[in-house]
Backbone as JSON, one array per atom type, in Angstrom:
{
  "sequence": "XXXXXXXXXXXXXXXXXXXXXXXXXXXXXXXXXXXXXXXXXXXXXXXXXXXXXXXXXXXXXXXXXXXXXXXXXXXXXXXXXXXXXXXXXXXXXXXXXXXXXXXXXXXXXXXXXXXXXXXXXXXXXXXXXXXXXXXXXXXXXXXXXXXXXXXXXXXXXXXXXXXXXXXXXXXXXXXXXXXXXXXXXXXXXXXXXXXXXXXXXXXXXXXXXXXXXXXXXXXXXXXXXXXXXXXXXXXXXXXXXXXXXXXXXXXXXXXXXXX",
  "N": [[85.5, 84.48, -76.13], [84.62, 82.52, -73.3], [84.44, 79.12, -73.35], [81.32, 77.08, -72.77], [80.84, 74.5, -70.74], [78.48, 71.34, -70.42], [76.97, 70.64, -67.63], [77.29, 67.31, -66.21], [74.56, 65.0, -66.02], [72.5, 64.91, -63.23], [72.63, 61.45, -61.7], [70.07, 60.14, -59.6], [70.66, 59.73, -56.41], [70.39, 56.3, -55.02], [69.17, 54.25, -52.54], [71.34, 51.93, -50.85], [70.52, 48.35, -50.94], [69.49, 46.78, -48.23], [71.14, 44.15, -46.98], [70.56, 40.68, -46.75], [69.17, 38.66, -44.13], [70.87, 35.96, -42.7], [68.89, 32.68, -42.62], [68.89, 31.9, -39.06], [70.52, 28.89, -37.34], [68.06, 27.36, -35.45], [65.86, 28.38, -37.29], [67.05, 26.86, -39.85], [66.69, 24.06, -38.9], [64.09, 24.06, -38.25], [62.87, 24.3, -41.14], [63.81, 22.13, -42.41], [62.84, 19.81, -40.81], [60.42, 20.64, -41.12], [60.29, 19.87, -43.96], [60.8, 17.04, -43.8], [58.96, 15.65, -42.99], [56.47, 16.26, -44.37], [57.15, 14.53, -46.41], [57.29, 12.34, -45.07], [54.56, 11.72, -43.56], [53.16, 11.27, -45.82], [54.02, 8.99, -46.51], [53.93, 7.47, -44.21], [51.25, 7.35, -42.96], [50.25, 5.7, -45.22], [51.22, 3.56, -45.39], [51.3, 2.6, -42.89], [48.24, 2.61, -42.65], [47.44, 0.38, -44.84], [48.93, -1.55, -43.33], [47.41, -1.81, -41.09], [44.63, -2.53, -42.19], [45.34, -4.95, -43.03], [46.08, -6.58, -40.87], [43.2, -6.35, -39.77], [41.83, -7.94, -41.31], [43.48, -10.4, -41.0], [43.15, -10.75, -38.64], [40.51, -11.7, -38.66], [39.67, -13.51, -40.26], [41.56, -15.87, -39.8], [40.68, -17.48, -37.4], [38.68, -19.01, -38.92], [40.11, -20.46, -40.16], [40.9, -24.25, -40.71], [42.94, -25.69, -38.08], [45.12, -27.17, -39.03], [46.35, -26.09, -40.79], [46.8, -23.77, -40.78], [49.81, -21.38, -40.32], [50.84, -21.34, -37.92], [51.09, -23.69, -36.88], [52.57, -25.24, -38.94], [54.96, -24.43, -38.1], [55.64, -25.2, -35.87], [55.84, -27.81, -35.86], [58.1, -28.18, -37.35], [60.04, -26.47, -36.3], [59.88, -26.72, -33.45], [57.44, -26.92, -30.63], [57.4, -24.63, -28.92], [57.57, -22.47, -30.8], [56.59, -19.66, -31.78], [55.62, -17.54, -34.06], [54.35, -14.82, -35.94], [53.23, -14.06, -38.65], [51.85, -11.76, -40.65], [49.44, -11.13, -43.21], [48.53, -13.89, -43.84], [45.87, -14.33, -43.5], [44.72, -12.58, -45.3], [45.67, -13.75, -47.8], [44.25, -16.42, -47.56], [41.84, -15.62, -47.49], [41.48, -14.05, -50.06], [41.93, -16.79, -51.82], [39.66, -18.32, -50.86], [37.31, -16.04, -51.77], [38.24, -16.39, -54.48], [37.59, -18.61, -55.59], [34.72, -19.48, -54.24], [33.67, -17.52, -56.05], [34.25, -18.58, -58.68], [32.41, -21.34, -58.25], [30.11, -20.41, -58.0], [29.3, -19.05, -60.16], [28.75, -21.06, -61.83], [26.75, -23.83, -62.59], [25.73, -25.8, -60.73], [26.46, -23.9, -58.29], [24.74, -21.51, -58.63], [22.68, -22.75, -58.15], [22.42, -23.85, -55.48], [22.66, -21.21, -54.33], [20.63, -20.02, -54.66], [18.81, -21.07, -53.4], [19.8, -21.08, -50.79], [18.81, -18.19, -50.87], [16.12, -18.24, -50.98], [15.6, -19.62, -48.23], [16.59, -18.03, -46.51], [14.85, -15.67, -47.18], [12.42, -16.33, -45.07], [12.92, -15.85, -43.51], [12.35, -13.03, -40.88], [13.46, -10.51, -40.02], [16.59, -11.12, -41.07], [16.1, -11.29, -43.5], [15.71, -8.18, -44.53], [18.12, -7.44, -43.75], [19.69, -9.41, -45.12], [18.82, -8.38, -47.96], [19.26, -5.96, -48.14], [21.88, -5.5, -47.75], [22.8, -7.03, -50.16], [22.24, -5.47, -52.11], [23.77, -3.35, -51.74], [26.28, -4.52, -52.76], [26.24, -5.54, -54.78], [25.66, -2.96, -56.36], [27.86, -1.81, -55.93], [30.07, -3.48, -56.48], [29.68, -4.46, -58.66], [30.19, -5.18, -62.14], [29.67, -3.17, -64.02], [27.44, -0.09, -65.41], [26.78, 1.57, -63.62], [27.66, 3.45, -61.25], [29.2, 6.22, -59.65], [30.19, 8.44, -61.89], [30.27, 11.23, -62.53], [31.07, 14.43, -61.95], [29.77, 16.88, -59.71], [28.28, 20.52, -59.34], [26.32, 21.28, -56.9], [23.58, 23.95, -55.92], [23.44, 24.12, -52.6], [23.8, 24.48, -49.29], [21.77, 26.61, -49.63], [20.47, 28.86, -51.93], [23.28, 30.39, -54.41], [25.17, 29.12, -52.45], [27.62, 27.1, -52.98], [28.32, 22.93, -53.74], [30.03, 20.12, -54.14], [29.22, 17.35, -55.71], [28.06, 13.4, -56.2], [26.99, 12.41, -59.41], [25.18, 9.67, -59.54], [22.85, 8.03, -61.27], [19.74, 8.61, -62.9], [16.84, 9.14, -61.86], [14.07, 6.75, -60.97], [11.68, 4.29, -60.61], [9.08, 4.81, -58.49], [10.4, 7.59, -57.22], [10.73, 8.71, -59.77], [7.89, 8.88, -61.06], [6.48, 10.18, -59.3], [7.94, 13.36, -59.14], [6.88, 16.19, -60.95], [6.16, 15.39, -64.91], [7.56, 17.42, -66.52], [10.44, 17.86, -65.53], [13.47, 16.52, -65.56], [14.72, 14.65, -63.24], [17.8, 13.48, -61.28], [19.55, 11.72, -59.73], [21.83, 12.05, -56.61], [25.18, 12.24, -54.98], [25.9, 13.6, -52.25], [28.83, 14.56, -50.49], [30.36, 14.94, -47.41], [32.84, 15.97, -45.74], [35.72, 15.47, -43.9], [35.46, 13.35, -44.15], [34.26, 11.17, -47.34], [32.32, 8.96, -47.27], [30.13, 9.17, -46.06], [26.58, 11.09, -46.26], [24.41, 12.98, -48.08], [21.72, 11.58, -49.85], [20.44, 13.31, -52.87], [17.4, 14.22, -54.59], [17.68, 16.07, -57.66], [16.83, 18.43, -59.95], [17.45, 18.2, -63.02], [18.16, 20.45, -64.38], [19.62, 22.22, -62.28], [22.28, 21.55, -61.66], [25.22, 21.54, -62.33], [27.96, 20.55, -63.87], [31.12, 18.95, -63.75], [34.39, 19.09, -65.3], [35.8, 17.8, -63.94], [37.65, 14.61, -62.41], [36.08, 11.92, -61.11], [37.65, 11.04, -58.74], [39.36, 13.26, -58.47], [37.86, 15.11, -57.61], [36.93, 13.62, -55.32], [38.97, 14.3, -53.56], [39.49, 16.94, -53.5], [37.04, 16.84, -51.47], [37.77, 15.81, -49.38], [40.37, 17.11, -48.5], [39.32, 19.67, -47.24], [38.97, 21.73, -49.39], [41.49, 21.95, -49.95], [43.18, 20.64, -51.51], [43.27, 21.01, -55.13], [42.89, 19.97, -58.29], [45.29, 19.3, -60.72], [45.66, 21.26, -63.73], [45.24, 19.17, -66.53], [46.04, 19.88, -69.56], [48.16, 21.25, -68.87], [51.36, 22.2, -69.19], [54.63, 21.41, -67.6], [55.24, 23.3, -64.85], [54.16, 25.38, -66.06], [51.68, 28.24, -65.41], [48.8, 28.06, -64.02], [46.44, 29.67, -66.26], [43.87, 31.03, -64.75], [45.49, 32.11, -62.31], [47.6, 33.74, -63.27], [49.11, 36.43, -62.96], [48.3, 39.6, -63.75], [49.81, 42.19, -63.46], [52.39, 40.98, -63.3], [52.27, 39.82, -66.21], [52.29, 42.31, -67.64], [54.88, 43.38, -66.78], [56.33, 41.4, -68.26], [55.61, 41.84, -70.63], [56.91, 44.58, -71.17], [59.43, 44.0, -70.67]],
  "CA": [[84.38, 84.08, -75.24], [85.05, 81.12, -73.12], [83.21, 77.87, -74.14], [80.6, 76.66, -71.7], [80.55, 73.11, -70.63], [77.47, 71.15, -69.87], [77.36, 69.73, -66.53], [76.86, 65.88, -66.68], [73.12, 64.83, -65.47], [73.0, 63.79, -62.14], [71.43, 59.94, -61.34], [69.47, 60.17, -58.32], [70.79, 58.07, -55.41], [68.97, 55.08, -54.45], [69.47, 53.77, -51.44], [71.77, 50.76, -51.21], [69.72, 47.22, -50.46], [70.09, 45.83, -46.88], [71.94, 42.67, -46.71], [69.35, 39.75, -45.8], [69.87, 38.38, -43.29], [70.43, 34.31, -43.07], [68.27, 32.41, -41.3], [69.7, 31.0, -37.96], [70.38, 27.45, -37.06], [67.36, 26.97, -35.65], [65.15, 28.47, -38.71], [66.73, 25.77, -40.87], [66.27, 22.88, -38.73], [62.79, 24.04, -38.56], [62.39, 24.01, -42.37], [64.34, 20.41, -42.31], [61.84, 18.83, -39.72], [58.42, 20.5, -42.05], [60.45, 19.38, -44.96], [60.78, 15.71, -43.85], [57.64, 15.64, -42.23], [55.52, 16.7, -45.41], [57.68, 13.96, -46.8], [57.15, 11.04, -43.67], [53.86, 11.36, -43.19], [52.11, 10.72, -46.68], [54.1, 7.45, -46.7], [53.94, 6.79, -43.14], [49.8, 6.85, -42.87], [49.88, 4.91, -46.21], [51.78, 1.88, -44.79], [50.03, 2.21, -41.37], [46.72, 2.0, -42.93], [47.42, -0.82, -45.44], [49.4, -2.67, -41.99], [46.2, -1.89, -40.44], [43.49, -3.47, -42.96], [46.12, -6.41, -43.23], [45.54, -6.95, -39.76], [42.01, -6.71, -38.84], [41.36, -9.0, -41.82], [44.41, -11.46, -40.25], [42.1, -11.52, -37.12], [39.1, -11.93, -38.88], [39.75, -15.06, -41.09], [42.31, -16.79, -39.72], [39.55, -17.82, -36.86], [38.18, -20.22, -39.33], [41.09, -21.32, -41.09], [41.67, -24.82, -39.84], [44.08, -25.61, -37.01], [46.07, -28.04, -39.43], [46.62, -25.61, -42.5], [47.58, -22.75, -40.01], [51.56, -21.4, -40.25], [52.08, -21.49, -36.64], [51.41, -25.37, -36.35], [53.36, -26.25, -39.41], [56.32, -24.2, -37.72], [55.53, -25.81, -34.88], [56.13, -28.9, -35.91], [59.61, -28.31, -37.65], [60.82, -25.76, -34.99], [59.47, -26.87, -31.61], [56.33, -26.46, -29.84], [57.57, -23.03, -28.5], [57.8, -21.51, -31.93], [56.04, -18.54, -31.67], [55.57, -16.62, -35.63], [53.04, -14.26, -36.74], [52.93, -13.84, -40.06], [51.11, -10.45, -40.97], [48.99, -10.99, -44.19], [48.77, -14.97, -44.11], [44.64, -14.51, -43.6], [44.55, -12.12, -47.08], [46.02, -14.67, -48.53], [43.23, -17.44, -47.63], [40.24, -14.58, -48.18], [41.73, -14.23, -51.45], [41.72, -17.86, -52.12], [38.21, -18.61, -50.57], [36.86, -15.77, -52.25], [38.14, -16.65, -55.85], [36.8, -20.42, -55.14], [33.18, -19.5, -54.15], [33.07, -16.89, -57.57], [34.17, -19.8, -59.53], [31.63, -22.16, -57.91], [28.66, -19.61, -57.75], [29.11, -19.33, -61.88], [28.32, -22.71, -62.18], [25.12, -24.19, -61.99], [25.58, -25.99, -58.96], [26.62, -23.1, -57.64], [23.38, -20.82, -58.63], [21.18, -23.86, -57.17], [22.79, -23.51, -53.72], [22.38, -20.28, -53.71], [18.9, -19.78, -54.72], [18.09, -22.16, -52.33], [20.17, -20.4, -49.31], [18.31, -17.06, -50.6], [15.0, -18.87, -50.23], [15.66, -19.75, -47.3], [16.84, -16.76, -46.06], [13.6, -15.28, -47.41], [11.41, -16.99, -44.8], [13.6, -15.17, -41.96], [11.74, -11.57, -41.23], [14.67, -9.73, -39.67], [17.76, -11.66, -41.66], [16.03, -10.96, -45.15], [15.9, -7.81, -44.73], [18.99, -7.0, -43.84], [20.47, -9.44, -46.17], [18.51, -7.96, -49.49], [20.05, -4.44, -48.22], [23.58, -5.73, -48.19], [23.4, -7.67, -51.44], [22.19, -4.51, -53.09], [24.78, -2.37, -52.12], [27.41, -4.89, -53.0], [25.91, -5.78, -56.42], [25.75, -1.56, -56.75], [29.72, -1.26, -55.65], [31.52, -4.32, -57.04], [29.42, -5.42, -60.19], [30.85, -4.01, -63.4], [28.37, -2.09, -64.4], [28.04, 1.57, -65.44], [25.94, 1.97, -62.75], [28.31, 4.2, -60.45], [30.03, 7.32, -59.84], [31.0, 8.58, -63.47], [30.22, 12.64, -62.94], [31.14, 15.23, -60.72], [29.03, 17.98, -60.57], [28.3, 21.33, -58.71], [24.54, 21.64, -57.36], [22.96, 24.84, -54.51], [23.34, 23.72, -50.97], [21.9, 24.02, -48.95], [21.05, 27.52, -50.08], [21.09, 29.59, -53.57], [24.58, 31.05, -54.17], [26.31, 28.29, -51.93], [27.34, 25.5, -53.89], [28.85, 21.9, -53.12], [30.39, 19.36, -54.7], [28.14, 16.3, -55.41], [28.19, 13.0, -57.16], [26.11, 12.32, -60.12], [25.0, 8.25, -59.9], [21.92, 7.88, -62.5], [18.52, 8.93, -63.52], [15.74, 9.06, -60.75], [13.41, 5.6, -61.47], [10.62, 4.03, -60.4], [8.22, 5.61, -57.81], [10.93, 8.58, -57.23], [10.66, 9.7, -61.03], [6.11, 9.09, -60.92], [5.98, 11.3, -58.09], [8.5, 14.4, -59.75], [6.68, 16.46, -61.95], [7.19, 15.07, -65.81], [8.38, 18.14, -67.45], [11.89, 17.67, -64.92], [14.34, 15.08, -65.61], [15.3, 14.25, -62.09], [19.3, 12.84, -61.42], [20.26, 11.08, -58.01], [23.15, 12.84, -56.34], [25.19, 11.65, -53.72], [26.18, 14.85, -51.79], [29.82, 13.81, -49.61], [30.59, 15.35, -46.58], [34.04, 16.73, -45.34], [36.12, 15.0, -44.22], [34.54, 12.13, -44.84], [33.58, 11.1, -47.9], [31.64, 8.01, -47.72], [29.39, 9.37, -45.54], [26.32, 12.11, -46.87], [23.05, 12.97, -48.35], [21.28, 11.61, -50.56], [19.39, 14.52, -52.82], [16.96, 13.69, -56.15], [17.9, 17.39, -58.3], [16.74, 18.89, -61.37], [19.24, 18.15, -63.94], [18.75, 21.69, -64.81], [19.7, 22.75, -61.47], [22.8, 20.47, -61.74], [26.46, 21.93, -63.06], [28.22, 19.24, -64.45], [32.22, 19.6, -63.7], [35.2, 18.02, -65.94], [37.45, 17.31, -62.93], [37.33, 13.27, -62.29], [35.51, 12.0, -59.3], [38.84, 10.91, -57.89], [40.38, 14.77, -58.17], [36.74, 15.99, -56.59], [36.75, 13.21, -53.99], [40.37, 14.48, -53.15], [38.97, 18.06, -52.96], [36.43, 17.03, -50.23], [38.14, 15.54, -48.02], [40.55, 17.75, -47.99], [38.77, 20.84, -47.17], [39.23, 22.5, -50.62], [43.23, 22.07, -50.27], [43.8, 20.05, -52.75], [42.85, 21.52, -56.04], [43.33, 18.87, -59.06], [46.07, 19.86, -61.55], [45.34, 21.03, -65.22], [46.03, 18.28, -67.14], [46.45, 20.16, -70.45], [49.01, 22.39, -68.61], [53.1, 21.77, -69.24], [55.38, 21.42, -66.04], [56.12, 24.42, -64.58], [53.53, 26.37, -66.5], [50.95, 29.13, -64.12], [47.18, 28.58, -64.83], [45.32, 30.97, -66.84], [43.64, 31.34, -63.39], [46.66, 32.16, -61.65], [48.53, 34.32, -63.65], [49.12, 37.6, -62.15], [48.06, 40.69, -64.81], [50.54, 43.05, -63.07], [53.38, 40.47, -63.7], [51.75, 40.22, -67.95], [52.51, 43.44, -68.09], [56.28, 43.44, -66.69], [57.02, 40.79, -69.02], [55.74, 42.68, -71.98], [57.74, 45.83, -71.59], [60.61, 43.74, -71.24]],
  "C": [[84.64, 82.68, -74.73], [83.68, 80.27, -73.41], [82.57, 77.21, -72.56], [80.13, 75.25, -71.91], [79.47, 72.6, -69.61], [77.68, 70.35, -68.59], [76.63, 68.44, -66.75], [75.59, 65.71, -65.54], [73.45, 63.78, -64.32], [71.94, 62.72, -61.8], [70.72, 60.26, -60.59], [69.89, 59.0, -57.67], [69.86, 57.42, -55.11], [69.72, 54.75, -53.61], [69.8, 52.2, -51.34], [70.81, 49.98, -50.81], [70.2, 46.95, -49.66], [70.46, 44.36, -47.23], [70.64, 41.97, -46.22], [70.14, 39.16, -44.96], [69.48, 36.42, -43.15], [70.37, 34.2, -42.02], [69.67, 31.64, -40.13], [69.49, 29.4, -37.98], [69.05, 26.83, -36.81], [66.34, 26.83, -36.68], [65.58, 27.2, -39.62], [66.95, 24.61, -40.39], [64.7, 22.83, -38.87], [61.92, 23.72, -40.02], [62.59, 22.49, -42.63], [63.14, 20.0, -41.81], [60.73, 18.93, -40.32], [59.2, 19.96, -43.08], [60.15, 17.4, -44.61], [59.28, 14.94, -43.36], [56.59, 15.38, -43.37], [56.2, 15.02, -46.29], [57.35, 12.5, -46.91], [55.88, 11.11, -44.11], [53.3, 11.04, -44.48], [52.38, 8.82, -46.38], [53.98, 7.07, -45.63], [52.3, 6.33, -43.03], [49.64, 6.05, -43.76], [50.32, 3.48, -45.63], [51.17, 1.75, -43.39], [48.68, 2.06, -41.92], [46.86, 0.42, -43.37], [48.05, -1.77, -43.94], [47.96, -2.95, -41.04], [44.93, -3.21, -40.79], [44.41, -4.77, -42.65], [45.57, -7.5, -41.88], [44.59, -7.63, -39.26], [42.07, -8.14, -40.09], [42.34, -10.26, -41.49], [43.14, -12.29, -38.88], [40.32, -11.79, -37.49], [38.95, -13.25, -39.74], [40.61, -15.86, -40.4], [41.79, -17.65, -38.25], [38.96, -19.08, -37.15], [38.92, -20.65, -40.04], [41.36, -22.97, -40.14], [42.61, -25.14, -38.82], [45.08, -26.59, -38.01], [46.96, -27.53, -40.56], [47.29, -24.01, -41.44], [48.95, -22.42, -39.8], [52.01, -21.77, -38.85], [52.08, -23.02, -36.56], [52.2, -25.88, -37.64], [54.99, -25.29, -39.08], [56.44, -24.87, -36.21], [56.49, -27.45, -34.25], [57.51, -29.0, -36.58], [60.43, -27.82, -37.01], [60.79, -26.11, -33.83], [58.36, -26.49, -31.68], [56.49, -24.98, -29.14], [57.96, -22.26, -28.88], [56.96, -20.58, -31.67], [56.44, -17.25, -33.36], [54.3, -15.72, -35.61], [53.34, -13.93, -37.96], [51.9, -13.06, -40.66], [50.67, -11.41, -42.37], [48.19, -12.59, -44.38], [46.77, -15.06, -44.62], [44.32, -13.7, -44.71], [44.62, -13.08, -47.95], [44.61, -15.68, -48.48], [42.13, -16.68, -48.27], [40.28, -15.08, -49.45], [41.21, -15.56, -52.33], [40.45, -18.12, -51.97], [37.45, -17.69, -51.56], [36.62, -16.25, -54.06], [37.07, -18.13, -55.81], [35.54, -20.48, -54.9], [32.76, -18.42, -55.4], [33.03, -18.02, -58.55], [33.13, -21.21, -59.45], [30.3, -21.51, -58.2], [28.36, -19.34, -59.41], [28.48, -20.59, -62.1], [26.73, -23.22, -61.79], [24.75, -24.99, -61.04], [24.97, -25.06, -57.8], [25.23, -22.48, -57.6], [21.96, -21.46, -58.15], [20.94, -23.9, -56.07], [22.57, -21.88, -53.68], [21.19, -19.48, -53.61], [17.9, -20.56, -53.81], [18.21, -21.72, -50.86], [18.83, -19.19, -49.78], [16.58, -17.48, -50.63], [14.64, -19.24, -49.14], [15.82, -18.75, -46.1], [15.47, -15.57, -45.83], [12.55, -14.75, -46.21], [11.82, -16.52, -43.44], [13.36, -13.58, -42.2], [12.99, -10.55, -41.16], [15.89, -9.93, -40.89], [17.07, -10.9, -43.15], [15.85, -9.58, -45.23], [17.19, -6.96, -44.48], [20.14, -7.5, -44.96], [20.31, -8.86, -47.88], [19.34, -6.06, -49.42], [21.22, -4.61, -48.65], [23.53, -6.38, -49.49], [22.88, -6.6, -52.42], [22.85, -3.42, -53.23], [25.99, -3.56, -52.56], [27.39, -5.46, -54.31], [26.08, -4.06, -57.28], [27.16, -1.19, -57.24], [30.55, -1.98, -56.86], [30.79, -5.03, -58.21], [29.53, -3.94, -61.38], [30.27, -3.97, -64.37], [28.48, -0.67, -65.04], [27.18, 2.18, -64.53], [26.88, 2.27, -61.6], [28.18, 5.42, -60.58], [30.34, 7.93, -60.97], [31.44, 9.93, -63.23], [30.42, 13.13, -61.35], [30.65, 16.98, -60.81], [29.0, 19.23, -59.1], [26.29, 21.98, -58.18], [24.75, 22.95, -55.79], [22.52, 24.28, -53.9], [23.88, 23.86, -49.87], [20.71, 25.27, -48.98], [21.4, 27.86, -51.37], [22.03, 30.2, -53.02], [25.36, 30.08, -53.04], [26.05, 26.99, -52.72], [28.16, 24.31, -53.06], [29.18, 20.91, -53.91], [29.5, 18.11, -54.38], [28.64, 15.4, -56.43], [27.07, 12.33, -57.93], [26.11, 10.65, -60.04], [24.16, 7.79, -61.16], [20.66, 8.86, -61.82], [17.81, 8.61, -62.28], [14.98, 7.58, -61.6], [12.43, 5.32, -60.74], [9.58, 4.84, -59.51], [8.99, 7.06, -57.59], [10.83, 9.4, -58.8], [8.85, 9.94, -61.49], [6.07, 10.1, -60.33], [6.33, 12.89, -58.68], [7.04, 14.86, -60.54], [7.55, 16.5, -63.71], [7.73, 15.61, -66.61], [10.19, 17.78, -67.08], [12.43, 16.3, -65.0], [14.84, 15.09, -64.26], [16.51, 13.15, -61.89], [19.25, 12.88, -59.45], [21.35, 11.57, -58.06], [23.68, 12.93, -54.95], [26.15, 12.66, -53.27], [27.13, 14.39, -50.41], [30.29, 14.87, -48.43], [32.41, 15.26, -46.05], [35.0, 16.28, -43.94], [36.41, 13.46, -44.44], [34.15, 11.74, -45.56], [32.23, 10.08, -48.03], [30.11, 8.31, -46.97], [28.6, 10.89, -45.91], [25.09, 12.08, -46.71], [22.66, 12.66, -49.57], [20.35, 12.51, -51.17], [19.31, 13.99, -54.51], [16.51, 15.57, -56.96], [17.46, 17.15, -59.25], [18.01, 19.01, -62.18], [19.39, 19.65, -64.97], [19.82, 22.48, -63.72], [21.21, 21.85, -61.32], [24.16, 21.23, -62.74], [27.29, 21.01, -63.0], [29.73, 19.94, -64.48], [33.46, 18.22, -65.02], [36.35, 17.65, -65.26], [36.71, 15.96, -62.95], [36.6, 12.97, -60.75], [36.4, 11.02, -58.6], [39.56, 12.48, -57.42], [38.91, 15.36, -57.16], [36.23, 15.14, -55.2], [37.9, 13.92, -52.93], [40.0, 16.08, -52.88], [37.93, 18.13, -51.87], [36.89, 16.35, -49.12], [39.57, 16.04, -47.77], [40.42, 19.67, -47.55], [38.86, 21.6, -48.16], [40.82, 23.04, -50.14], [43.65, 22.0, -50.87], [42.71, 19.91, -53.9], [43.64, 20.37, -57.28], [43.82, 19.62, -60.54], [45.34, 20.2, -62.98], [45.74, 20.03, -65.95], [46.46, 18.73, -68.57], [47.78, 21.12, -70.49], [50.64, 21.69, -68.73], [53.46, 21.97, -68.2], [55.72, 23.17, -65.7], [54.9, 25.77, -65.5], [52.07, 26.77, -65.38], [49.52, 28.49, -65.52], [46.62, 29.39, -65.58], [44.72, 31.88, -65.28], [44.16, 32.62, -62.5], [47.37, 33.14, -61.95], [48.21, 35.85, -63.1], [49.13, 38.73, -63.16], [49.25, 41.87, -64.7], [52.48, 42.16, -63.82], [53.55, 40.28, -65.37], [52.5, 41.37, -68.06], [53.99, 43.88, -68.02], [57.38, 42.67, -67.98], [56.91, 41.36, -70.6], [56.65, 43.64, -72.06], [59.21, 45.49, -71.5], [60.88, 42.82, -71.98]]
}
């Protein structure tokens, strides 16, 4: 009886993979030009701004700087009369100086005599006092080191339920704004920043129930409103190169398990 041999199992063809195809010349100048670009411009607007501020405040102090303490007249006088310098920054420099020099004076009890005396004076002017008690209360708010800022960044409904917005938590509602509330509600000031703008908004006095309290910094959630919810602020507990929890793709979980 002849012996019967099994026929060997056939694969199934697959169909070879097309060749990709590489990009053309132009395609990768195009990537070049967004690559350098993405590159250029952070640092380019950063040094044009700061050249900017440098500036106006150049043309804004150096006005009242003496004519004798001024760089161009002491190049003047060692170069010629038809020296011609500008010197970017020179009026920072004086601010700087003037400013430290009237903190160090205004400590002093001189100092607090003259100035209780200007703001008395000031007083007695209808218009002037109140514009100057506005400005010296936001600039006692901003630049005195305090904990009276910014600290929290929170998530409140606005300007309907189910739409929310990024807001920032300052303090506690107080005097006639917390009488008026009813006193079961703790009422929280919340300075609600606008897009792409931040400094500019609404002020809104919330229920600090009504009030979701976030643990991003209010540098990573200023950085999310002005740029349109682009820029999302990293995990910080996360290792380089490691995917969010978020992020991770369930379909891809599952590839990596079975192999």
């Amino acid at each position: 009886m002849p012996k019967r041999y099994k026929t060997p199992h056939k694969m199934p063809a697959f169909p070879e993979p097309t060749p990709r195809r590489r990009p053309g010349i132009f395609a990768n100048l195009r990537a070049s030009f967004l690559t350098g670009l993405v590159v250029i411009a952070p640092v380019g607007l950063t040094v044009w701004l700061i050249w900017s501020v440098i500036g106006w405040v150049d043309s804004f102090v150096l006005p009242f700087v003496p004519e004798p303490y001024k760089p161009q007249t002491f190049f003047r006088k060692v170069f010629g009369e038809d020296t011609q310098v500008n010197i970017r920054g020179i009026g920072v420099v004086f601010f700087l100086v003037f400013t430290i020099l009237t903190g160090w004076i205004a400590k002093g009890v001189i100092g607090r005599s003259l100035i209780a005396w200007a703001e008395r004076l000031v007083d007695r002017m209808p218009i002037v006092r109140s514009v100057y008690s506005g400005v010296k209360q936001i600039a006692e708010t901003v630049f005195a080191q305090t904990d009276t800022k910014f600290d929290k960044a929170c998530l409140i409904e606005y300007p309907r339920r189910d739409l929310w917005a990024i807001g920032f938590v300052s303090t506690s509602a107080k005097g006639e704004i917390a009488r008026r509330v009813p006193p079961e509600e703790d009422i929280v000031s919340v300075f609600l920043p606008t897009t792409p703008n931040p400094t500019s908004g609404f002020l809104l006095f919330v229920p600090e129930s009504d009030v979701t309290y976030l643990d991003m910094s209010v540098e990573d959630a200023a950085k999310l409103v002005i740029s349109a919810g682009l820029v999302y602020p990293a995990k910080k507990d996360a290792k380089p190169g490691e995917v969010p929890p978020e992020t991770t793709d369930p379909k891809l979980e599952d590839v990596k398990a079975i192999s």
